[in-house]
C-alpha positions in Angstrom: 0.0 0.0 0.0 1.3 3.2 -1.0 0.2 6.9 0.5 1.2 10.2 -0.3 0.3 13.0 2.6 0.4 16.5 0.6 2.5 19.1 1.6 -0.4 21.6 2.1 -2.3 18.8 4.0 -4.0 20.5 7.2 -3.5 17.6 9.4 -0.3 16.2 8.5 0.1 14.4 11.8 -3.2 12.8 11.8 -2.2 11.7 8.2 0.5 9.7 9.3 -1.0 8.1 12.4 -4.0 7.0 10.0 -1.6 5.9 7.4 0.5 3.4 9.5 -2.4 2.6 11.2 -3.8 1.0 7.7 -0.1 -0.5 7.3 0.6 -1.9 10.4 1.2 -5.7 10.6 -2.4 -6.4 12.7 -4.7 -4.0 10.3 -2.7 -5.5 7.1 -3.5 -9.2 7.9 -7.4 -8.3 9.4 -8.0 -6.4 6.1 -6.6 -9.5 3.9 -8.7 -12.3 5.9 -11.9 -9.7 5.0 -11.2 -9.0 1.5 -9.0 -10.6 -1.3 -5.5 -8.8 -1.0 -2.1 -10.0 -0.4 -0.9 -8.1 2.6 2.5 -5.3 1.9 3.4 -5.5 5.1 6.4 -8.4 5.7 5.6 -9.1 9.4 1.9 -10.0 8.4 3.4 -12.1 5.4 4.6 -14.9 8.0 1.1 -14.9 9.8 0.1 -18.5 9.1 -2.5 -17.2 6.9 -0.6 -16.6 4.4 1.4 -20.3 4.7 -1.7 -22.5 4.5 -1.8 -25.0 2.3 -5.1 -26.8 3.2 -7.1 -26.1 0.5 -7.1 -24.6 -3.4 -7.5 -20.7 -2.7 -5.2 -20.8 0.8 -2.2 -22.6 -1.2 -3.2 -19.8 -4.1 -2.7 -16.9 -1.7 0.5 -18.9 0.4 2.0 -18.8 -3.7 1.6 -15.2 -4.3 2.4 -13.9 -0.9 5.8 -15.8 -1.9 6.0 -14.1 -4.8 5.7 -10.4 -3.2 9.8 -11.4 -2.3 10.3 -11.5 -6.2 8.7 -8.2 -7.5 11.1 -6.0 -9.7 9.3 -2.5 -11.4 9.9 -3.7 -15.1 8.6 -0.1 -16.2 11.8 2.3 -16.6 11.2 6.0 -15.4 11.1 8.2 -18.3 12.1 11.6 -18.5 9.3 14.0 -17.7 7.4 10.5 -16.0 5.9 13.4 -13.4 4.2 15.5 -16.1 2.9 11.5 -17.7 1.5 10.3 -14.8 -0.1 14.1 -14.2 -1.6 13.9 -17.7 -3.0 10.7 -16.9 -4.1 10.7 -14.0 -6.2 14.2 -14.9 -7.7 12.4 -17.9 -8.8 9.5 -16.3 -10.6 12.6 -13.8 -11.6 13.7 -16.6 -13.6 10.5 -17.4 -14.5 9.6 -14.6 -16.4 13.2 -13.7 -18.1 12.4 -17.3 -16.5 16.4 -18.3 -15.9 14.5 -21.6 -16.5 11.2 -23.4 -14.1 8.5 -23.0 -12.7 8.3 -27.0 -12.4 12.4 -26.9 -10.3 12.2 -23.7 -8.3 9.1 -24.5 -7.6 11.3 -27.7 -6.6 14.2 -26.3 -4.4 12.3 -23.8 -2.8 10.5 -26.9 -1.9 14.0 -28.8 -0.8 15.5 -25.6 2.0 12.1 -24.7 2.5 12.0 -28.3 4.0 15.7 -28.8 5.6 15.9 -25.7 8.0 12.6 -26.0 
């Protein structure tokens, strides 16, 4: 799990505490035996949970909790990656605020990478 506390964030303190509550070993593994997530947190990896091999879906989680050991970013940062993910990440607002159909964003998103790359 990955949070970002802005810089002008009011309650920077309160933030945190909220953010390593989510992250802490206890919360990680509670919120994994509720939903269907692997846990990012290593001390909640070697909960037995995650090292249950009784049936088809424990073994399948035991596998890919294994497999969080393994994980290399394959993507390569490219230069101006800030103003991409920016571009992106407004577009898909964009779409998702229904300011603009789907093929005119995705469009417009395309020209935009396109001429500055």
């Amino acid at each position: 799990m990955n949070f970002v506390i802005p810089k002008r964030a009011k309650m920077k303190k309160e933030a945190l505490e909220f953010c390593l509550y989510l992250t802490n070993a206890q919360n990680q593994l509670e919120l994994a035996k509720m939903t269907n997530i692997i846990s990012t947190n290593s001390d909640a990896l070697n909960d037995k949970f995650y090292n249950d091999n009784s049936d088809l879906i424990s073994k399948a989680r035991s596998i890919s909790a294994k497999q969080l050991n393994h994980i290399y970013p394959q993507m390569k940062q490219r230069r101006g990656q800030k103003e991409i993910n920016n571009a992106v990440n407004s577009a898909v607002q964009t779409i998702l605020l229904d300011k603009n159909s789907t093929e005119n964003t995705l469009d417009k998103l395309t020209k935009d990478l396109e001429n500055n790359l």
